[in-house]
C-alpha positions as CSV (number, residue, x, y, z in Angstrom):
1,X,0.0,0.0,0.0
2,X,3.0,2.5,0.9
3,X,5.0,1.6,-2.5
4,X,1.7,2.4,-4.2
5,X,1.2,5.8,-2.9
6,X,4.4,6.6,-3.5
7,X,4.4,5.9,-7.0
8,X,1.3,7.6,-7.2
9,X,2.5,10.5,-5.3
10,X,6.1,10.9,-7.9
11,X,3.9,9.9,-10.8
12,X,5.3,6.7,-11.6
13,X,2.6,4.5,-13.9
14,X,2.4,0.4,-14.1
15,X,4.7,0.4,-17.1
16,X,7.4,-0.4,-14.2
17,X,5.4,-3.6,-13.6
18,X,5.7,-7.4,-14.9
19,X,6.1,-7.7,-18.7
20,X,3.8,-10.4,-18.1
21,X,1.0,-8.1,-16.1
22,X,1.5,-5.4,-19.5
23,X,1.8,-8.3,-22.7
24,X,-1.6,-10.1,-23.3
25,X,-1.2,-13.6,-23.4
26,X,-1.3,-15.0,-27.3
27,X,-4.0,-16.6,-28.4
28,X,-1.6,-18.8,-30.6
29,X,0.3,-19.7,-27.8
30,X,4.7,-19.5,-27.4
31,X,6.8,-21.3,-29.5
32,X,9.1,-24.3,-27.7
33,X,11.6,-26.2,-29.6
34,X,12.1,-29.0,-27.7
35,X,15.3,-31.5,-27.9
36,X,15.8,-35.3,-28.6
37,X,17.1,-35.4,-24.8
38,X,13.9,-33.6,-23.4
39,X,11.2,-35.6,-25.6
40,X,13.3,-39.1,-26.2
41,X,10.9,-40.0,-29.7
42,X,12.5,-42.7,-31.3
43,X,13.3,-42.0,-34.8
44,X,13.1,-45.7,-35.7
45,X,9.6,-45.7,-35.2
46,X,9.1,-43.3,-38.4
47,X,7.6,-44.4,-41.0
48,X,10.3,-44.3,-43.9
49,X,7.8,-42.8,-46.5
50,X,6.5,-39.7,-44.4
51,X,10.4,-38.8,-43.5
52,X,11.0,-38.8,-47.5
53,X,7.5,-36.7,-47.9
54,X,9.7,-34.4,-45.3
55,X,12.6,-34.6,-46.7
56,X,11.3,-33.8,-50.3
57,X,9.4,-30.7,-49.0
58,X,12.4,-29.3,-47.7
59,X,15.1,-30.1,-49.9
60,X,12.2,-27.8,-52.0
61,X,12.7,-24.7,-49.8
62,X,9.3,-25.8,-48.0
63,X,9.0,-25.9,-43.8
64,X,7.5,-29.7,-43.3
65,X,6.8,-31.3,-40.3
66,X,5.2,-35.0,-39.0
67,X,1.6,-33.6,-36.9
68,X,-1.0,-34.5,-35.1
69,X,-1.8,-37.8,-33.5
70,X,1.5,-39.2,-34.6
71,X,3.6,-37.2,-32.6
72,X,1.5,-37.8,-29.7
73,X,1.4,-41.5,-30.5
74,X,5.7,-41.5,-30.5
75,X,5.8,-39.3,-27.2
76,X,3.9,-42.3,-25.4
77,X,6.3,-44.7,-27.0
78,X,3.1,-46.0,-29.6
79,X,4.0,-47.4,-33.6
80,X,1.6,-44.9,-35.3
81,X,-0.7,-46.1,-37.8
82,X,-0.9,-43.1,-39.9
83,X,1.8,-40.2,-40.6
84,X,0.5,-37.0,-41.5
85,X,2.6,-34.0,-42.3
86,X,2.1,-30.4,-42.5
87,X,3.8,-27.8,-44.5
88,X,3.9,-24.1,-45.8
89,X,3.9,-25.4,-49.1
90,X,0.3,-24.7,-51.0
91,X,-1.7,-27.9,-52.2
92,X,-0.4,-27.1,-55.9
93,X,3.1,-27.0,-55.1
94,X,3.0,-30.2,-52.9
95,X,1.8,-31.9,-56.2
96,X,4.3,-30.4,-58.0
97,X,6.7,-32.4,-56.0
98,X,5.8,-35.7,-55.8
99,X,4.7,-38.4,-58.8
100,X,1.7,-39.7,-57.1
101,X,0.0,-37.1,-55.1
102,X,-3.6,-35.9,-55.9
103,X,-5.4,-32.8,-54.2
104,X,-8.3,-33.9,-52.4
105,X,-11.3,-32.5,-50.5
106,X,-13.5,-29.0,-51.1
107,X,-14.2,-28.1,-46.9
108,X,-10.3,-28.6,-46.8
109,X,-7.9,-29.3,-49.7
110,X,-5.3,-31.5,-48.8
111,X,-3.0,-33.9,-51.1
112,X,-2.4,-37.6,-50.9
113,X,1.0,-38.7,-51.5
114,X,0.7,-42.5,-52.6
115,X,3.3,-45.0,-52.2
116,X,3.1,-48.3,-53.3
117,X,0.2,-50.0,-55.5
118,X,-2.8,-52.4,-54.6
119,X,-3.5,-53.7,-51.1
120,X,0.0,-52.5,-50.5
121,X,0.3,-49.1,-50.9
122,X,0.7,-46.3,-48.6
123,X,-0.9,-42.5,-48.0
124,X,0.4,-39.8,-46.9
125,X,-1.6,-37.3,-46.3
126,X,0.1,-33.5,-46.3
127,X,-1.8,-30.2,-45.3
128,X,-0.9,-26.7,-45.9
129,X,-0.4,-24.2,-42.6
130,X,-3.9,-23.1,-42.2
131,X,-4.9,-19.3,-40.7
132,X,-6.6,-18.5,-37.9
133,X,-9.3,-16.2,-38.7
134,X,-12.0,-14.7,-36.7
135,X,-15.4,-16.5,-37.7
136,X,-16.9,-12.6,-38.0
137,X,-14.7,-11.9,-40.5
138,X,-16.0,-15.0,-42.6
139,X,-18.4,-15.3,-45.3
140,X,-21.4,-16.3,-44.1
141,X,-23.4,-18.9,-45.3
142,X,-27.0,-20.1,-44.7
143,X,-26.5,-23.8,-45.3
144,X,-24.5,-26.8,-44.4
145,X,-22.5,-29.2,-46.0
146,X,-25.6,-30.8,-47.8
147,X,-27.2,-27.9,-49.1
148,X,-25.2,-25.2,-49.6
149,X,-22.0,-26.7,-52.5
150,X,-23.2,-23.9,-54.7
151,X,-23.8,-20.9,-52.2
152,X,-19.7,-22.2,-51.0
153,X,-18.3,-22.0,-54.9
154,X,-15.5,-20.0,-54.5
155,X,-15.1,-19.2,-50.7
156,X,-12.1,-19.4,-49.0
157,X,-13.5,-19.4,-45.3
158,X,-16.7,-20.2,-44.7
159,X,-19.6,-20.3,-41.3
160,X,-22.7,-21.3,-40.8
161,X,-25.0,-18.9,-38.3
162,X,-24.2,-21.4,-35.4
163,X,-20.6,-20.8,-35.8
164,X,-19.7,-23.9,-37.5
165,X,-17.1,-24.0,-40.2
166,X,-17.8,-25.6,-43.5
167,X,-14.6,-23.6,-46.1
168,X,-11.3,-23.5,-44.7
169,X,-8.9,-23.3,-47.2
170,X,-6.8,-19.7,-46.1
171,X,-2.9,-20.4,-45.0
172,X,-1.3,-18.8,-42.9
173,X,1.8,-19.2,-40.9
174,X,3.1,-21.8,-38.1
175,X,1.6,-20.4,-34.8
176,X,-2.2,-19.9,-36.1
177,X,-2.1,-23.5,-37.6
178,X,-1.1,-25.3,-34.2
179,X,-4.2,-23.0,-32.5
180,X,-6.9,-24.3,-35.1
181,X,-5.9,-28.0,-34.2
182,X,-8.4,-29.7,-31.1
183,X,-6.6,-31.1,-28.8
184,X,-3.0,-29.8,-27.6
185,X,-1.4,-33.7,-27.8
186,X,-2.5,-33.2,-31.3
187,X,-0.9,-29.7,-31.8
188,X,2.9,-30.4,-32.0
189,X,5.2,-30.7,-34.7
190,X,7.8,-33.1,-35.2
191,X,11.2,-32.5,-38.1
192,X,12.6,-36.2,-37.7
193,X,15.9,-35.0,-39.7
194,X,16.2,-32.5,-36.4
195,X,14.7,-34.3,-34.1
196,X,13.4,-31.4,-32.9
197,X,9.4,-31.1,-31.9
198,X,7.5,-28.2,-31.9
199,X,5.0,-27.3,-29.2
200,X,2.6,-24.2,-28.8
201,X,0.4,-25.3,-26.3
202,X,2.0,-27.4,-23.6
203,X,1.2,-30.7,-25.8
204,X,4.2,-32.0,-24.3
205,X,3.2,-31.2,-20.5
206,X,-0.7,-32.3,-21.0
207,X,1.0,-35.8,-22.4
208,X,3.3,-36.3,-19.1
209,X,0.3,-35.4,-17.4
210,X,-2.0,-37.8,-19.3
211,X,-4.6,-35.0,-20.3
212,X,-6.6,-34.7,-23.1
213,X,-7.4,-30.9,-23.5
214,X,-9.0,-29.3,-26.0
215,X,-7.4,-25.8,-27.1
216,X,-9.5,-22.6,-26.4
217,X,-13.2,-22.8,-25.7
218,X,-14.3,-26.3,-25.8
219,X,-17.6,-25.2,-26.6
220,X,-17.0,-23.2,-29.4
221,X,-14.8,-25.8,-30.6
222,X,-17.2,-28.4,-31.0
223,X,-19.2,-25.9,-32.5
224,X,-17.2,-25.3,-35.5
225,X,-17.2,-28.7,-35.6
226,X,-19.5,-31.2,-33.9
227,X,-17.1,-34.3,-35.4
228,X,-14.4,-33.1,-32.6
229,X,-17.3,-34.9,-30.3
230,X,-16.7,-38.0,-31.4
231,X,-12.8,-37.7,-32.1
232,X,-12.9,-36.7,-28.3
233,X,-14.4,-39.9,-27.5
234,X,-11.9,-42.0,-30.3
235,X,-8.9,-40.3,-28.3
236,X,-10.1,-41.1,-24.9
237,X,-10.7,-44.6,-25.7
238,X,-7.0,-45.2,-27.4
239,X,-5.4,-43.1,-24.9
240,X,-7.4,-44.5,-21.5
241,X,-5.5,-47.6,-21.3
242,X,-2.3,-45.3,-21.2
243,X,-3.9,-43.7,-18.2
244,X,-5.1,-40.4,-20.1
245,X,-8.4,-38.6,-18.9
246,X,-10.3,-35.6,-20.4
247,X,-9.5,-32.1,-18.6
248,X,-12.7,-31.8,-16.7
249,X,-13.7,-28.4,-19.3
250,X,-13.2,-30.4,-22.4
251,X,-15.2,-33.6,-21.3
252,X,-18.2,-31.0,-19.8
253,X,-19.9,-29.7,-23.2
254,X,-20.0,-33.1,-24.7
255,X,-23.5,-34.4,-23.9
256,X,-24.8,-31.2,-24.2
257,X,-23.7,-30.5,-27.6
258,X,-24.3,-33.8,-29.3
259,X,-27.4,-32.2,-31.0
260,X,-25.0,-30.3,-33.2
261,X,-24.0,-33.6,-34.9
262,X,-27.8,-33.7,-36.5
263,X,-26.7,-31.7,-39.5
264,X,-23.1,-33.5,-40.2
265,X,-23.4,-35.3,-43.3
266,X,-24.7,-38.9,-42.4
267,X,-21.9,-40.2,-44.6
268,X,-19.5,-38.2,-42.5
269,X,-21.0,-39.6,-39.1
270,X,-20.8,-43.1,-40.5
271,X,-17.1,-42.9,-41.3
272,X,-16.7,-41.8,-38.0
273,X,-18.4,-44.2,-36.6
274,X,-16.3,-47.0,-38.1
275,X,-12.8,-45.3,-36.9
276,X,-14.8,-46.2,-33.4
277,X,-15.2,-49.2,-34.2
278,X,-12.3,-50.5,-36.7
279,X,-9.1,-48.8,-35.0
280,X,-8.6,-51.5,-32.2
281,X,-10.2,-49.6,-29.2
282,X,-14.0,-50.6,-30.2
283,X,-14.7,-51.9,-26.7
284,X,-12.9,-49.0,-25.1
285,X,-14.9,-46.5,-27.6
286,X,-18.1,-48.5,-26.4
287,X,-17.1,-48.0,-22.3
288,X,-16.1,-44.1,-23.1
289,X,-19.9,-43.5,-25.1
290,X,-21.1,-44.7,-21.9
291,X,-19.3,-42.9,-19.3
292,X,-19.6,-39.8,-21.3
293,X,-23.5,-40.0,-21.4
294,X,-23.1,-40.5,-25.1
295,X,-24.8,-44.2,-25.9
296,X,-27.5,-42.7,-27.7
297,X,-27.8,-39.7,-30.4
298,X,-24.5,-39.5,-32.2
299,X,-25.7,-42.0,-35.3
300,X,-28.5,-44.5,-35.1
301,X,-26.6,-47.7,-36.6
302,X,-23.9,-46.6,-33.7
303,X,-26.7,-46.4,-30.9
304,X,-27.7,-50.1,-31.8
305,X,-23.9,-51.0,-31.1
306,X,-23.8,-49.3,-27.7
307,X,-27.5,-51.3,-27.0
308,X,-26.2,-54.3,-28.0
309,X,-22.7,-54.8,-26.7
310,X,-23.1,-57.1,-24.1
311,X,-24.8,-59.5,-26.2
312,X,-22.4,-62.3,-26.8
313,X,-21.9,-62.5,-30.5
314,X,-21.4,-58.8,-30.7
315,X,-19.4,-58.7,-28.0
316,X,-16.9,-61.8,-29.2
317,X,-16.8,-59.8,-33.2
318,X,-15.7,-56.3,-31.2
319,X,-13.3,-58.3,-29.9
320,X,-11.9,-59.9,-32.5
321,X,-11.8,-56.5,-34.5
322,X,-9.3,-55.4,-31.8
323,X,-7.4,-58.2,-31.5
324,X,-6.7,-58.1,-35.8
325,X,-5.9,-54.6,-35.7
326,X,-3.9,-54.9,-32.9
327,X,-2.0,-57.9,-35.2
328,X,-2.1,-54.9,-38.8
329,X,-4.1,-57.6,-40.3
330,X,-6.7,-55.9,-42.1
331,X,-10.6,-55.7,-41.3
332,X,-13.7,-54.7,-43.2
333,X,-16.4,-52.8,-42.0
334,X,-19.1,-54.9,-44.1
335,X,-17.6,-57.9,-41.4
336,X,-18.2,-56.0,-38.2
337,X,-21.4,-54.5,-39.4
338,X,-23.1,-57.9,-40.5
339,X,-22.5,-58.7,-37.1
340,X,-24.2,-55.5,-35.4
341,X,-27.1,-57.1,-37.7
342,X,-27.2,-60.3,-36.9
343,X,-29.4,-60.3,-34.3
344,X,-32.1,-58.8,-36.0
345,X,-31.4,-60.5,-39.1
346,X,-31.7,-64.2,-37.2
347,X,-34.6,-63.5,-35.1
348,X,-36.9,-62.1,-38.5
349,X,-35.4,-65.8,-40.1
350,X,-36.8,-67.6,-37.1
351,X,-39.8,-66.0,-37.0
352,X,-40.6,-67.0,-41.2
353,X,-39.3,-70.4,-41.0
354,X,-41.3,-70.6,-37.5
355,X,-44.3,-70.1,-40.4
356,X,-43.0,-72.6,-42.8
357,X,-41.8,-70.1,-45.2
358,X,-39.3,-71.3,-47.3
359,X,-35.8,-71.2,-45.7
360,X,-34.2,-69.1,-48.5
361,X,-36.5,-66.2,-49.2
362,X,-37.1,-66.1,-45.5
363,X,-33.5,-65.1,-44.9
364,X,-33.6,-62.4,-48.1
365,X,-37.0,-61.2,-45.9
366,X,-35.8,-60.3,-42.6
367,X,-32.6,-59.4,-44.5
368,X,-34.3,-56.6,-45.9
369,X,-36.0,-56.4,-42.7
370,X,-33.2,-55.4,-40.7
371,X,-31.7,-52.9,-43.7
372,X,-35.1,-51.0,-43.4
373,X,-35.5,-50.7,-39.3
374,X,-31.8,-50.3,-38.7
375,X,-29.9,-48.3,-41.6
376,X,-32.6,-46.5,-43.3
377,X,-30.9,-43.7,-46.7
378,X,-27.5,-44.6,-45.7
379,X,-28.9,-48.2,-46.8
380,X,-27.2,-51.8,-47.1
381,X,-28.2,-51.2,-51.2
382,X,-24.8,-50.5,-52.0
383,X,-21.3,-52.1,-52.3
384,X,-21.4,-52.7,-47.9
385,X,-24.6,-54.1,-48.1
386,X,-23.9,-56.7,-50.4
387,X,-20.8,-57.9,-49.2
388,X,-23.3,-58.2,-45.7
389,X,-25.8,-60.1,-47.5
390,X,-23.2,-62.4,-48.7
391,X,-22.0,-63.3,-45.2
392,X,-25.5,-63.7,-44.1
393,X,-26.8,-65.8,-46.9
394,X,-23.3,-67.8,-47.2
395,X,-24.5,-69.3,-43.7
396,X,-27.1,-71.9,-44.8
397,X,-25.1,-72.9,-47.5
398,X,-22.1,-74.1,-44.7
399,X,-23.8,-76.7,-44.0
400,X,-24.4,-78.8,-47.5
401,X,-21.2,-80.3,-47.4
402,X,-21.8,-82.7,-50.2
403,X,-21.6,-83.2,-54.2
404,X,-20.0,-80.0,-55.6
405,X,-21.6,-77.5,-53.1
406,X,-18.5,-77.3,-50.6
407,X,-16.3,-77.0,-53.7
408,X,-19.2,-73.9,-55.2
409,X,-18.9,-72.4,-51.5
410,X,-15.3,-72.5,-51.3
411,X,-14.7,-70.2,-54.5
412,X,-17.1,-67.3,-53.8
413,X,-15.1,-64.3,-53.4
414,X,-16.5,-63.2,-49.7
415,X,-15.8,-67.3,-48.2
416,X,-13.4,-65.9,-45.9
417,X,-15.3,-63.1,-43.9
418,X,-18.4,-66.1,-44.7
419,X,-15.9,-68.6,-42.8
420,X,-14.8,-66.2,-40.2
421,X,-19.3,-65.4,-38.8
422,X,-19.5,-68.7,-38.8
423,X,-16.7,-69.5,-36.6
424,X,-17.5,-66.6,-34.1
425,X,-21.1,-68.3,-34.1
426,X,-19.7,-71.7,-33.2
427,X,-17.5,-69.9,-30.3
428,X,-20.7,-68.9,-28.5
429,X,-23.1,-71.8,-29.3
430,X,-25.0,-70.7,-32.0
431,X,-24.1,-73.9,-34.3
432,X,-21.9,-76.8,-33.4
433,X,-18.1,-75.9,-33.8
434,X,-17.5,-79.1,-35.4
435,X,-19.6,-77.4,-38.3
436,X,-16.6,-74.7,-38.2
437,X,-13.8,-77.5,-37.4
438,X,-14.8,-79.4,-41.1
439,X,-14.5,-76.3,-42.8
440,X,-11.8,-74.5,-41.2
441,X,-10.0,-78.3,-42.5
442,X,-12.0,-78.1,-46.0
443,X,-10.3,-74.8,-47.0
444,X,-6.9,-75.7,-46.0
445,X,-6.8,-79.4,-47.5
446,X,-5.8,-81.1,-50.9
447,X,-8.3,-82.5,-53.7
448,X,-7.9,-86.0,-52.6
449,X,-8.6,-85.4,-48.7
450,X,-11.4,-82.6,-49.8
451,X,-12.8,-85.6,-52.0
452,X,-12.5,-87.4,-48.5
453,X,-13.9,-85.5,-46.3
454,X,-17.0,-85.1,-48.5
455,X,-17.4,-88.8,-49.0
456,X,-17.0,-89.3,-45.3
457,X,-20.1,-86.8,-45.0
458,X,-22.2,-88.2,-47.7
459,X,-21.9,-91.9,-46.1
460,X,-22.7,-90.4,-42.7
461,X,-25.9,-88.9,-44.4
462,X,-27.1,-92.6,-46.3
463,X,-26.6,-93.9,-42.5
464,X,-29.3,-91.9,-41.0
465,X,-32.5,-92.9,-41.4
466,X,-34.5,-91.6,-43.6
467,X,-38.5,-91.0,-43.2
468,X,-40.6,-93.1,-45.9
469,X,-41.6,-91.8,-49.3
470,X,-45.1,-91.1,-50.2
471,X,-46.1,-92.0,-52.9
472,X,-49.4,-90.4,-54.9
473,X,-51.3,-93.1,-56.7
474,X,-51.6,-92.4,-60.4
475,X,-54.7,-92.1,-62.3
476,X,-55.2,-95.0,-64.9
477,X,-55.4,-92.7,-68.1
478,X,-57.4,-95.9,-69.8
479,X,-59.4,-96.2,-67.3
480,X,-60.6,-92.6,-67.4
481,X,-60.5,-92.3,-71.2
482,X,-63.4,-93.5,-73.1
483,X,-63.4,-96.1,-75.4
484,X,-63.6,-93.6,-78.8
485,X,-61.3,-91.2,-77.8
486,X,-57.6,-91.6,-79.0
487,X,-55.2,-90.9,-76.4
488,X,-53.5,-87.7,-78.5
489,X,-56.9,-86.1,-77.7
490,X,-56.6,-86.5,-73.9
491,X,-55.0,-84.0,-71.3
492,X,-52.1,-84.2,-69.2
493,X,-54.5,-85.5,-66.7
494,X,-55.6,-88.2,-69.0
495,X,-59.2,-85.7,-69.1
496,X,-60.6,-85.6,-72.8
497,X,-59.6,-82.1,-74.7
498,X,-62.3,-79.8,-75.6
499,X,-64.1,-80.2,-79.4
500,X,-61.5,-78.6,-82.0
501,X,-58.6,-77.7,-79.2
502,X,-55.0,-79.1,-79.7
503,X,-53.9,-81.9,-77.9
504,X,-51.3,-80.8,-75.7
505,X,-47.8,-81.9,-76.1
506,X,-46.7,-85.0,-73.9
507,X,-44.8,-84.1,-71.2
508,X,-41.1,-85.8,-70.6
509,X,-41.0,-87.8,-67.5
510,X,-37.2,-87.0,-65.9
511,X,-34.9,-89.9,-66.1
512,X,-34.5,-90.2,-61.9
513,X,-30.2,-91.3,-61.3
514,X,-29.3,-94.5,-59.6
515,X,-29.8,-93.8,-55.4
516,X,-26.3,-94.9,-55.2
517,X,-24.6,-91.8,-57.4
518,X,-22.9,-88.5,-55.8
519,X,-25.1,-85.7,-54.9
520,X,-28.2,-87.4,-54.0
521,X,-29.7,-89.5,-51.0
522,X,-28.3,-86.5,-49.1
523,X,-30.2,-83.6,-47.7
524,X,-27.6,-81.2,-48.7
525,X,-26.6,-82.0,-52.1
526,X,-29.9,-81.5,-53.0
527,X,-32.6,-79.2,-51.6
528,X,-31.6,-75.3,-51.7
529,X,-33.6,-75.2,-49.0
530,X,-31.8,-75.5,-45.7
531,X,-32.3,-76.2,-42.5
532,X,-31.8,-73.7,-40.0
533,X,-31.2,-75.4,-36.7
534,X,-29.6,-74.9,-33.6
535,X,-26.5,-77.5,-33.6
536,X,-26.0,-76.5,-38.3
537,X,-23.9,-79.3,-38.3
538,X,-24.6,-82.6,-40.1
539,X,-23.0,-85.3,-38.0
């Protein structure tokens, strides 16, 4: 109190205080350059094809840097499953560089970098230092990404009313891109020819204090876009087994603010949804919906999920989704989805063949069934939804395992994912696992033990007995002809033909094969109609 009547009373003004009390704090955060010795990433661990997209860039003249969740996946001592890099260089001049690259996307251009060819190959995906712009100073826009491509033609930075950004294609320098990233374990910057990382907003500290903290205003952040609500909950699943928890701020708006995800794309949503699901943390994704209040009202295929999680056969196929990705063998979403399905799909075939409907169109009903209640416009009509109709309808078939049927079955294009239902359904019960067993062998064997194993089966099937035919006692066609009509002018039915109508041609009788020959006696050679029974095995 003395010192400050004393400066008062000489004049002196608060320019003598802190630089600190005088400099507002920036918005884009302070630069730190941070040393091999202080963050200890191991170089190794970089992928060899985004340190030459680096290297490339700035033998060019360009800055380039590895960002975003790789550099948070070295710092924890992770292999990262995807590099992405970011540069000053503009989309054009990236493409310039590179043999293979394509620029991509309208909301925000980006280029691919491809390496490699078929199953094989490799993208990188490179961004150009984005701006940070005031959302007042942007065009506005009445729309949203499904209605307004034409009222967008042209802009650089776009906003809906709600403050959502749908354009964002202005660059800008370093600093401003780092502050339009989410979360700060996603804001740094890593040179691997340096070893140097780059970090604006304590991304380093929040990741030796196992936080996940959203930069700025949470709330306004999910606002420009309501996907950051469900990368929250991808990050705090794949991070929660390292220990990480949300900063009590970030994690607050989320259940609030999940109406905002109503006017993303559903095609958006539903690639979301799969990176849930498909990037080896489903279960933990599941547990996190949950604990975040957010089972319900992010996408309606994704609520059925969370419903149905516990329910064995789900809960076996999330499993084994993790466990492959967690092995980089690959996994297709039409797999995991036709087992969100089949619940509904089996209980709508129960029900039919329950009214001795035929066993095959039964299965095509409630198939069409479950596409209708469940999926709705983003529909199972397309490539996704017949690969799942192919799993689904592949199961009857498993068990004719006679003539040339196993051999028919074995070179359909979708056998394996086929192959791999069935064996999660023998794991829980739903059909016997020997069923699985004789198939698992099938696939693997040679032509003389396949020709084995099938004759094995169809002697197995001429053992069992078999219930007694019943056989329709033919008309006598003399009998019922009279005595002046020729037998050209009767029927089929051995009935005279009306005065001046044709005779009807004769019909063939079918030459039946000996009982003893391959493909018949059995019940699966023969019938397409199969039996849809509890045990689906045949011995």
């Amino acid at each position: 109190m003395i010192k400050k009547f004393i400066d008062k009373l000489f004049g002196k003004s608060d320019s003598a205080e802190s630089p600190s009390k005088r400099v507002p704090k920036s918005p884009f955060g302070k630069r730190h350059d941070i040393e091999f010795k202080d963050h200890g990433i191991n170089v190794k661990l970089v992928d060899e094809r985004a340190m030459d997209v680096v290297h490339v860039l700035k033998q060019a003249g360009f800055q380039a840097y590895i960002v975003g969740g790789a550099v948070r996946d070295l710092l924890v001592g992770l292999r990262p499953k995807d590099f992405d890099v970011a540069t000053d260089a503009t989309p054009e001049q990236v493409k310039s560089l590179f043999r293979r690259a394509f620029i991509i996307g309208r909301r925000f251009r980006i280029v691919h970098v491809i390496y490699g060819r078929g199953r094989e190959h490799e993208v990188i995906e490179v961004s150009t230092f984005r701006a940070h712009m005031d959302n007042a100073l942007a065009e506005q826009v009445g729309g949203n990404e499904r209605t307004s491509k034409s009222e967008l033609a042209g802009m650089k930075h776009a906003v809906h009313s709600s403050g959502r950004v749908l354009r964002d294609n202005v660059w800008g320098p370093m600093e401003e891109d780092a502050a339009r990233r989410d979360f700060t374990i996603n804001a740094m910057y890593y040179d691997p020819e340096t070893q140097i990382v780059v970090d604006y907003h304590n991304g380093i500290g929040d990741a030796r204090k196992k936080i996940v903290r959203m930069i700025g205003n949470p709330a306004l952040r999910y606002r420009e876009d309501p996907v950051r609500i469900i990368r929250a909950v991808r990050f705090g699943a794949k991070l929660n087994a390292l220990g990480f928890k949300f900063e009590e701020k970030t994690a607050a708006p989320l259940k609030e603010m999940r109406g905002l995800l109503a006017d993303v794309p559903q095609s958006r949503l539903f690639d979301e949804m799969l990176k849930l699901l498909q990037t080896g943390h489903a279960l933990a994704s599941i547990a996190q919906l949950r604990e975040l209040g957010l089972g319900t009202g992010i996408y309606p295929l994704l609520d059925v999920v969370v419903e149905m999680a516990d329910d064995p056969f789900l809960k076996l196929a999330l499993q084994d989704t993790d466990r492959r990705v967690g092995e980089g063998k690959p996994v297709a979403p039409s797999f995991l989805l036709s087992c969100v399905l089949w619940s509904d799909v089996r209980s709508g075939w129960d029900r039919r063949l329950k009214r001795n409907e035929p066993a095959m169109p039964a299965l095509q009903d409630a198939i069409d069934e479950a596409f209708n209640a469940r999926i709705g416009d983003v529909s199972g009509r397309g490539k996704l939804g017949i690969d799942m109709r192919e799993i689904w309808t592949m199961q009857p078939r498993f068990e004719k395992r006679v003539g040339n049927a196993p051999y028919s079955l074995l070179d359909q294009p979708r056998f394996r994912a086929g192959f791999d239902f069935l064996r999660l359904r023998g794991q829980i019960g739903e059909i016997d696992p020997a069923l699985a067993e004789w198939w698992e062998k099938f696939s693997t064997a040679y032509d003389d033990e396949r020709h084995d194993m099938i004759e094995a089966i169809r002697e197995s099937q001429l053992k069992k007995p078999h219930a007694p035919r019943v056989r329709v006692k033919r008309v006598d066609a003399k009998a019922a002809r009279p005595e002046n009509a020729s037998p050209a002018a009767s029927d089929a039915q051995g009935f005279p033909a009306a005065e001046g109508e044709a005779a009807p041609a004769k019909k063939r009788r079918r030459r039946r094969k000996p009982a003893g020959s391959a493909g018949s006696g059995s019940a699966e050679g023969g019938s397409e109609a199969p039996h849809h029974s509890s045990s689906g095995s045949d011995s």
